[in-house]
C-alpha positions as CSV (number, residue, x, y, z in Angstrom):
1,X,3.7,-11.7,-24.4
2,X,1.9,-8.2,-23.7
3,X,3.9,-5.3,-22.9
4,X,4.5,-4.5,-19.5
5,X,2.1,-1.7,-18.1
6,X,4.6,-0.2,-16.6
7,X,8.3,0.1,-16.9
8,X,10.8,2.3,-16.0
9,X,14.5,2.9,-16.2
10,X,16.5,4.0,-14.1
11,X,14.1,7.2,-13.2
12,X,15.0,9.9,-11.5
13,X,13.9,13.3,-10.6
14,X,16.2,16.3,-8.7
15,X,14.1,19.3,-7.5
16,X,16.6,22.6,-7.2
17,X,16.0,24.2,-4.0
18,X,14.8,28.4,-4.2
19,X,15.8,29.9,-1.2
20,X,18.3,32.5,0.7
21,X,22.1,31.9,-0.3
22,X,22.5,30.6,3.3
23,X,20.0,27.5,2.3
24,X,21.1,26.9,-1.2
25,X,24.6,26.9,1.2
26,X,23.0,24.0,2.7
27,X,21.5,22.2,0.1
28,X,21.5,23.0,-3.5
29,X,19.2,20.0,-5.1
30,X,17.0,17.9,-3.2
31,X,16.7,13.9,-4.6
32,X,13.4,12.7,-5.2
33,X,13.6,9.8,-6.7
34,X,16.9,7.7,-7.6
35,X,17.2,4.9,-10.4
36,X,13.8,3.5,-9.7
37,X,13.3,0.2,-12.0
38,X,10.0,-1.1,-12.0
39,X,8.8,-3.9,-14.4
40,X,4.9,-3.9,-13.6
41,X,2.5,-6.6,-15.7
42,X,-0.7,-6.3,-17.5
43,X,-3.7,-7.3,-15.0
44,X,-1.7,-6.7,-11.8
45,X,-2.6,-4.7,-8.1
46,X,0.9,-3.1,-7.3
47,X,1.3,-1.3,-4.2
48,X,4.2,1.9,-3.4
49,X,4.1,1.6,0.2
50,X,5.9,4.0,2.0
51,X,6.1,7.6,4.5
52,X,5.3,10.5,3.2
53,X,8.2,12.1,1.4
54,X,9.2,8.4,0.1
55,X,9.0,9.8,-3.6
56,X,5.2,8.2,-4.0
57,X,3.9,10.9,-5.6
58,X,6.2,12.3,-7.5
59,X,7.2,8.8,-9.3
60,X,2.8,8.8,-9.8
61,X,3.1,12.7,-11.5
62,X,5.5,10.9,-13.8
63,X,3.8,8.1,-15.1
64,X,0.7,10.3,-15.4
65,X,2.5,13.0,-17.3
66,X,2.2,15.5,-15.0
67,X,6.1,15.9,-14.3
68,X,8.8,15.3,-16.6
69,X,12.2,13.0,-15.2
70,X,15.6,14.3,-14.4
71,X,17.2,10.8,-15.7
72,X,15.7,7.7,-17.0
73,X,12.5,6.6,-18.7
74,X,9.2,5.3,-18.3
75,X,6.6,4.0,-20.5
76,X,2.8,3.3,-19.4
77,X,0.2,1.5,-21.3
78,X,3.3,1.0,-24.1
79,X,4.0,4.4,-24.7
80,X,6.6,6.3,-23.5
81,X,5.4,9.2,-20.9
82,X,7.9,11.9,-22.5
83,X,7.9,11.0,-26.1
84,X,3.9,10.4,-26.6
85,X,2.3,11.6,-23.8
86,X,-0.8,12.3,-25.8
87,X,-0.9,8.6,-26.7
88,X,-0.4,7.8,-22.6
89,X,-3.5,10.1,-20.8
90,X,-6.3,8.4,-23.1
91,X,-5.3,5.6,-21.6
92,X,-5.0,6.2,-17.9
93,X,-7.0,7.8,-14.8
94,X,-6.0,9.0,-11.6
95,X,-7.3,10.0,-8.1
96,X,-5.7,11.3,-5.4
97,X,-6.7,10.8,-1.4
98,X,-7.9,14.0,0.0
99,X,-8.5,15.8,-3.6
100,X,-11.6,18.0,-3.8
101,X,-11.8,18.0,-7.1
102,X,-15.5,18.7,-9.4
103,X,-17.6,21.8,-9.3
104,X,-19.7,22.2,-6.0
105,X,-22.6,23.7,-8.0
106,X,-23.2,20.7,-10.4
107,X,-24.5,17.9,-8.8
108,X,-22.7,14.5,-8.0
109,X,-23.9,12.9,-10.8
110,X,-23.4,16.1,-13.5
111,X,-19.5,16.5,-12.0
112,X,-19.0,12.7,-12.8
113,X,-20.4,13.5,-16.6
114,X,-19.0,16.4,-17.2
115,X,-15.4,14.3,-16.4
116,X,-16.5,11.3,-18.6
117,X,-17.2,13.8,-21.7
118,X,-13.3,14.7,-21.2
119,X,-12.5,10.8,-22.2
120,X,-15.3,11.2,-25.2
121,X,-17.4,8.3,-23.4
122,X,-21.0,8.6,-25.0
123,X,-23.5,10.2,-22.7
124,X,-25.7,6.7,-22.6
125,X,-23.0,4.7,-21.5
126,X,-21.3,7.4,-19.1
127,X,-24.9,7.3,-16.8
128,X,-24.9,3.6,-17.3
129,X,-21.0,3.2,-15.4
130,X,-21.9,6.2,-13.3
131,X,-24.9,4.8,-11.7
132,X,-23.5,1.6,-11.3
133,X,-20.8,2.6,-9.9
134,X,-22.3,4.9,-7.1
135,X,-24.4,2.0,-6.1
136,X,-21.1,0.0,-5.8
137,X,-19.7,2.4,-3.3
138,X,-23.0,3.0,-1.6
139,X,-23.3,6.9,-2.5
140,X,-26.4,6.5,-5.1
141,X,-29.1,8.2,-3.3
142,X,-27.0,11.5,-3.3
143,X,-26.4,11.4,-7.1
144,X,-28.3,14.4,-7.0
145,X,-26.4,16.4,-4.2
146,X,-24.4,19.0,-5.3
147,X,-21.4,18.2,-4.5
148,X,-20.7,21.2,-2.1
149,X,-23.4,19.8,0.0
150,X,-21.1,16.8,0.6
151,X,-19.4,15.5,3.6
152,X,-15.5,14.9,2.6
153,X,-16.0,11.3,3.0
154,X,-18.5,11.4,-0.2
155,X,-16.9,13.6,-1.8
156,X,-13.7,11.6,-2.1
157,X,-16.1,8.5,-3.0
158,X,-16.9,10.3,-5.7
159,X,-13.7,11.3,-6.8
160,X,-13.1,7.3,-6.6
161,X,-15.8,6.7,-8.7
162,X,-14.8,9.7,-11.7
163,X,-11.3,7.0,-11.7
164,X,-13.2,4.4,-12.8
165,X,-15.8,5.4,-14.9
166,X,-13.7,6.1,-17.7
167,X,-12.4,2.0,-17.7
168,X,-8.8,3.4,-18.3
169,X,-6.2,0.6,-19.0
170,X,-3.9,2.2,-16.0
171,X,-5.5,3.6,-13.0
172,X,-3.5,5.3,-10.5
173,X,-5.2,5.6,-6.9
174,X,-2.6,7.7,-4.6
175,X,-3.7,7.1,-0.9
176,X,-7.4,7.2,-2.2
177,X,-8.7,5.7,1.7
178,X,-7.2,8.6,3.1
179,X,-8.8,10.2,5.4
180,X,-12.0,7.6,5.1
181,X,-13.4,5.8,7.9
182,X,-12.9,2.1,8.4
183,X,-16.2,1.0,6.6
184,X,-16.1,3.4,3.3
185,X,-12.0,2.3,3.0
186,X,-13.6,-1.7,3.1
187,X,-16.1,-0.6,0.5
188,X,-13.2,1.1,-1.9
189,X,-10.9,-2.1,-1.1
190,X,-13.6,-4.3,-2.1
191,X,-14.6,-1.8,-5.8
192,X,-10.4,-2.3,-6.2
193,X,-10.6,-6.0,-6.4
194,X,-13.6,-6.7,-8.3
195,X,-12.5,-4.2,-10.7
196,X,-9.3,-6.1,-11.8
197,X,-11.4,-9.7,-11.8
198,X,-13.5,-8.3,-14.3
199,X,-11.1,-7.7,-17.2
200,X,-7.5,-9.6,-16.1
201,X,-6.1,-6.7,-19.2
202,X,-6.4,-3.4,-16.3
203,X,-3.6,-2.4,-13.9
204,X,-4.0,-0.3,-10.7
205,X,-0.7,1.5,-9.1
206,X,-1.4,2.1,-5.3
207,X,0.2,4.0,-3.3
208,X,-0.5,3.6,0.5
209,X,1.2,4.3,4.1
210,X,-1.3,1.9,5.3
211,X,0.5,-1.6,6.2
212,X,-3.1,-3.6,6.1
213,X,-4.0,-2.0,2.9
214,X,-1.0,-2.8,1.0
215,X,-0.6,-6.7,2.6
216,X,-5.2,-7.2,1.5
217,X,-4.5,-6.1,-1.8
218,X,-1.6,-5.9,-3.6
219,X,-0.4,-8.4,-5.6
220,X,2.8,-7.2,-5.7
221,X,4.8,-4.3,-3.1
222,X,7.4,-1.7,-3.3
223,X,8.7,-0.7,-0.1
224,X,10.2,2.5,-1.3
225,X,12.1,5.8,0.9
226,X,14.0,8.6,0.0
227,X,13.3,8.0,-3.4
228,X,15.1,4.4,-3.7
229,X,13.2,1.2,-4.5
230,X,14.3,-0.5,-1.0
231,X,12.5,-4.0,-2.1
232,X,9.9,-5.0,-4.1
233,X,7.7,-8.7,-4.4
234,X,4.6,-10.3,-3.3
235,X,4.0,-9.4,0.6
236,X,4.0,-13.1,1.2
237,X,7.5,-13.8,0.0
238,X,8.6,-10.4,1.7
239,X,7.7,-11.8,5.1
240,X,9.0,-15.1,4.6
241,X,12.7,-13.8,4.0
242,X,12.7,-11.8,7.0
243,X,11.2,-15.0,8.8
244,X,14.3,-16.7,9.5
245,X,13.7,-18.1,13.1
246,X,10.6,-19.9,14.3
247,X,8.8,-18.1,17.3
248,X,6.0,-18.8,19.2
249,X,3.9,-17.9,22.3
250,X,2.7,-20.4,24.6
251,X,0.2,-19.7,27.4
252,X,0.2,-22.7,30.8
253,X,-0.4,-23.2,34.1
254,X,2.0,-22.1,35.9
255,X,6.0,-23.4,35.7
256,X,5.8,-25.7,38.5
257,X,9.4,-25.1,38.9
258,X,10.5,-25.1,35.2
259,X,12.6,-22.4,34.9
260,X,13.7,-20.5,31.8
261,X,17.4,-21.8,31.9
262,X,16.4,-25.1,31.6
263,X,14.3,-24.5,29.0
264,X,16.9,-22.9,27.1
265,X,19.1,-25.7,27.1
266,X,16.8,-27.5,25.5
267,X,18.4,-28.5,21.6
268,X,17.5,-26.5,19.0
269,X,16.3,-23.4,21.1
270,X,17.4,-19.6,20.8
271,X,16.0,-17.8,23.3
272,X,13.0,-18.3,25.6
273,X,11.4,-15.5,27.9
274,X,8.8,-15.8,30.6
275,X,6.3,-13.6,32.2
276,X,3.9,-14.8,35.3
277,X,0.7,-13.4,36.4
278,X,-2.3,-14.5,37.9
279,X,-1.8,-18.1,37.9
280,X,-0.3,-18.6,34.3
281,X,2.7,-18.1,32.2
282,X,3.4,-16.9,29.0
283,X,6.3,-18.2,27.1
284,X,8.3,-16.5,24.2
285,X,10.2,-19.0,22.2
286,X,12.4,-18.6,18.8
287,X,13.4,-21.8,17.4
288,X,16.2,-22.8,15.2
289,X,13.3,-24.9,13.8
290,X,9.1,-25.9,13.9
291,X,9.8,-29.1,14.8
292,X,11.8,-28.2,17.9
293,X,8.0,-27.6,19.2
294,X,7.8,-30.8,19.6
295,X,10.7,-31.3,22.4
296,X,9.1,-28.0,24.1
297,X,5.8,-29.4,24.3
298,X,7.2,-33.0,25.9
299,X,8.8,-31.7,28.5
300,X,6.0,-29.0,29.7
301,X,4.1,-32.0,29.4
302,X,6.3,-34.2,31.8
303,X,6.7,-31.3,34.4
304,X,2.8,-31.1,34.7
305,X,2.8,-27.9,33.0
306,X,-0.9,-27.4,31.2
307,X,-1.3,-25.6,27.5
308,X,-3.8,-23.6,27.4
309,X,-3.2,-22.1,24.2
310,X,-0.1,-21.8,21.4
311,X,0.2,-19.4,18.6
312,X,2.9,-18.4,16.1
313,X,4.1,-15.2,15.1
314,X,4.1,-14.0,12.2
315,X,5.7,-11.1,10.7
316,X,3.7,-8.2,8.7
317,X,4.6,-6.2,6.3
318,X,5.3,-3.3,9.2
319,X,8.6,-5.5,10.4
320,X,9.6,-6.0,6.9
321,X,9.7,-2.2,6.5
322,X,11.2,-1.3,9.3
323,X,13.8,-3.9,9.1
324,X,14.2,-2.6,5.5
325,X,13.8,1.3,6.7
326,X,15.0,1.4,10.1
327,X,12.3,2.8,11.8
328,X,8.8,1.7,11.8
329,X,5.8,4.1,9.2
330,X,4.5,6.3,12.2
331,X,7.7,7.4,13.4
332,X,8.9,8.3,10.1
333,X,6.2,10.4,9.6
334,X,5.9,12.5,12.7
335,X,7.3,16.1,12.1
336,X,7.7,14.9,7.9
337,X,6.9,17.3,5.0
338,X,4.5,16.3,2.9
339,X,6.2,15.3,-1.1
C-alpha cells in the first residue's frame, strides 16, 4: 500500500502575541492550530473548509514548508516537512486566491516559464504544459500580455495555471476561486477534476469557505475552526448523520378544513407547519420515517386535498457546519481577521 500523501500528528502551532504589557495581560499566546490528525491518500480531492481564522492557512504553510510546528508532525509526499524539507518542495506546488504573484513586465507566458525553470522542467516541455494549460482555462490568446496589463481575474488564472504546470505530486490550492466570478471558478473546478482523472497517483489540498465548492468537489472534507479538526469524511456521509428525521414540503389546494392538529396526530409524525396564500398551502413535515409519507398522502387524498407538488429536504454541507460550529460561514466571518 502507498504512503499516505499526507499525514500529520498531532500538529500544532502557538503564535506569541507582540504587543503593550496591557495585551500580553490579555493574551500571551494565541492557538492556531491544536492536535490536527489528518490521514490523506494518494489520488484524493480533500477539502479544509472553514471561516477565515479557522487555522487553513497556517496548517497549508506547514505542509508546504513555509512554517515550522509548535508540536507534532507532518509528512507530505513521504517525507517529513521538518526533517527533509528539501526532499518535500520538489514535490509539491502551491497557489494562493488573491496572490499577485510573477513579474508585470514579462509576459503571461514568460512569468509561467521563468516559474517552470525553478522545478528544472525542460524549456520544450514547459511551453508544451503552459500552452495547454492556458487554453484549458480559456486565457490563451493573452499569453502574450504582460501580466501588469491583466485584469485580477486573469491574473489569478494564471497563477492557477504556474500550480499545475510543474505536475507536482501535492498541489495545494488555498481559496484559488476567490475573488473570481461564477464562470472562471466553473472553469478552475472543472481543470481540478480532470487533473486528478488523469494520473489517480496526484493529491490536491483545498481549502475553501465556499459550501458549493467543497460539497462539487471534494472527495473527502474537514470542517475545521479555531484550529481543531471539528469532523472530517466524504460530504455525503456528513449530511447523512446530521439527517436524522425525514422532512418534506408539500404544496395543495387549499386544507378544506384539515387542520394542522389533526395532521399531527397522525402516527409516526413530529411536527407539521402550515402557511396559506392565494389559494394553496404549503406544508412542513418531519417524519419519524419515509414511509410515514404514505399515511400523509392518504389522508390529503381522502379530504379532497390536491398535490401539486412534493420535495424533500436535504441538508448541505452549510447545516452540517453550523450544527458542528454554531453559527452558520457568513456570520462567522463578519468583523473576522484574516489568519
Amino acid at each position: 500500500m502507498p504512503p499516505y500523501a499526507i499525514e500529520t500528528e498531532n500538529l500544532g502551532r502557538i503564535y506569541k502575541i507582540r504587543g503593550t504589557k496591557k495585551e500580553k495581560a490579555i493574551r500571551k499566546e494565541l492557538v492556531a492550530l491544536a492536535n490536527v490528525n489528518l490521514n490523506i491518500e494518494q489520488g484524493e480531492l480533500f477539502g479544509l473548509l472553514g471561516p477565515n481564522g479557522a487555522g487553513k492557512t497556517t496548517l497549508i504553510k506547514i505542509l508546504t514548508t513555509l512554517l515550522a510546528p509548535t508540536t507534532g508532525h507532518a509528512r507530505v509526499a513521504g517525507h517529513d516537512v521538518i526533517e527533509a524539507p528539501q526532499l518535500v518542495r520538489p514535490r509539491i506546488n502551491m497557489v494562493s486566491g488573491g496572490e499577485s504573484s510573477g513579474y508585470g513586465l514579462l509576459t503571461v507566458r514568460e512569468n509561467l516559464w521563468m516559474f517552470s525553470q525553478f522545478y528544472g522542467v525542460p524549456s520544450k516541455e514547459a511551453y508544451e504544459r503552459i500552452d495547454g494549460l492556458l487554453k484549458r482555462v480559456g486565457i490563451f490568446d493573452r499569453r502574450h500580455t504582460k501580466s501588469s496589463d491583466l485584469s485580477t481575474g486573469l491574473r489569478q488564472k494564471m497563477n492557477i495555471v504556474r500550480g499545475f504546470m510543474t505536475d507536482p505530486q501535492v498541489l495545494f490550492l488555498d481559496e484559488p476561486t476567490l475573488g473570481l466570478d461564477v464562470g472562471a471558478s466553473r472553469e478552475v473546478r472543472h481543470l481540478i477534476r480532470e487533473w486528478l482523472d488523469e494520473d489517480k497517483s496526484r493529491t490536491l489540498l483545498l481549502t475553501t469557505h465556499y459550501m458549493v465548492e467543497a460539497d462539487e468537489l471534494c472527495d473527502r472534507v474537514a470542517i475545521i475552526n479555531q484550529g481543531r479538526v471539528l469532523d472530517c469524511d466524504t460530504p455525503a456521509v456528513l449530511k447523512q448523520r446530521l439527517q436524522k428525521d425525514a422532512i418534506f414540503e408539500i404544496e395543495t389546494s387549499p386544507l378544506n378544513g384539515l387542520s394542522v392538529s389533526k395532521l399531527e396526530t397522525l402516527p409516526g409524525i413530529i411536527k407539521v407547519t402550515c402557511q396559506e396564500a392565494d389559494g394553496s398551502a404549503t406544508l412542513n413535515f418531519i417524519l419519524k420515517e419515509e414511509a410515514v409519507l404514505a399515511v400523509i398522502i392518504n389522508t390529503l387524498t381522502a379530504a379532497n386535498v390536491r398535490i401539486m407538488k412534493l420535495s424533500k429536504h436535504e441538508p448541505t454541507l452549510e447545516d452540517v457546519f453550523v450544527t458542528l460550529v454554531g453559527h452558520s460561514m457568513t456570520d462567522m466571518e463578519k468583523g473576522e481577521a484574516s489568519e
